[in-house]
C-alpha positions as CSV (number, residue, x, y, z in Angstrom):
1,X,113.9,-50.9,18.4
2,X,112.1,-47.8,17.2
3,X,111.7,-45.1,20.3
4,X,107.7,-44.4,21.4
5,X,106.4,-41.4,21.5
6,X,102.8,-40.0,22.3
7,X,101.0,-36.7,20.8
8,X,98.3,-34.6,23.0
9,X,96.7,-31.5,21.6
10,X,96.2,-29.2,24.4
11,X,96.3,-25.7,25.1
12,X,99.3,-22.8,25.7
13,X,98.9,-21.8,29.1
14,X,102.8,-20.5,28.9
15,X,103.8,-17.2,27.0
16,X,106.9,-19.6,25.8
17,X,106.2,-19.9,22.0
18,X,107.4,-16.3,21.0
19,X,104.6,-13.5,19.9
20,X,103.1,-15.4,17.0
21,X,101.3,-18.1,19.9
22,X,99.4,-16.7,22.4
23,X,97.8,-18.2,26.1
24,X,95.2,-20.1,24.7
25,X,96.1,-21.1,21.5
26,X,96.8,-24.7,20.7
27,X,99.5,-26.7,21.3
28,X,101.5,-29.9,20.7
29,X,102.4,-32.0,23.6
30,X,105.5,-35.0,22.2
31,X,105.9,-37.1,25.4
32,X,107.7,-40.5,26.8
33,X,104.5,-42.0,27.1
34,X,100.6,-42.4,27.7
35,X,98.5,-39.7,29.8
36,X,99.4,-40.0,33.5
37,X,102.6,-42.3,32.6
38,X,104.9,-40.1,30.9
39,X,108.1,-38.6,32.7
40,X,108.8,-35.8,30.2
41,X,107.6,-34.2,27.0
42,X,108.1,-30.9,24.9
43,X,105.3,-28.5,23.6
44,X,105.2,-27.6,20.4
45,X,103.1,-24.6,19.1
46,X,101.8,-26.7,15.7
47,X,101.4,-30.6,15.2
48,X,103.9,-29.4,11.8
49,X,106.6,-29.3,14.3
50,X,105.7,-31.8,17.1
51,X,105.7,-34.2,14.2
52,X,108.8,-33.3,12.8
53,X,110.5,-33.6,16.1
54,X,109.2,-36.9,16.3
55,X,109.7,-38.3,13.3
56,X,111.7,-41.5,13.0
57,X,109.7,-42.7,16.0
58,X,106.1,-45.0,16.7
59,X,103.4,-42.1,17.0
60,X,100.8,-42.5,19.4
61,X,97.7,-40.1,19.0
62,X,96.5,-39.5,23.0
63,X,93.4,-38.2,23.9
64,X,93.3,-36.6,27.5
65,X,89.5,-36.1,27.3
């Protein structure tokens, strides 16, 4: 069975992404599951990379809004 994951654009609030991403600037949220039912995920500072990370695995597009 192929593993779930969920995508959520949202915003860097961390200075964690190096000095080409700064506090505001998108990122790529790859999670365990849905808004408000997830028990981890990993930012990613472009949907390039959270997709990568996540390829292999059933993509689910979330929208927080």
């Amino acid at each position: 069975m192929l593993r779930r994951v969920w995508i959520v654009k949202g915003t860097i609030t961390d200075d964690v992404h190096g000095p080409v991403y700064k506090i505001g600037d998108t990122e790529w949220q790859v999670s365990d599951g849905p808004a408000g039912k997830r028990s981890g995920s990993v930012d990613f500072p472009t949907l390039e990379d959270a997709l990568e990370y996540a390829s292999g695995c059933i993509i689910h597009f979330d929208n927080e809004e």
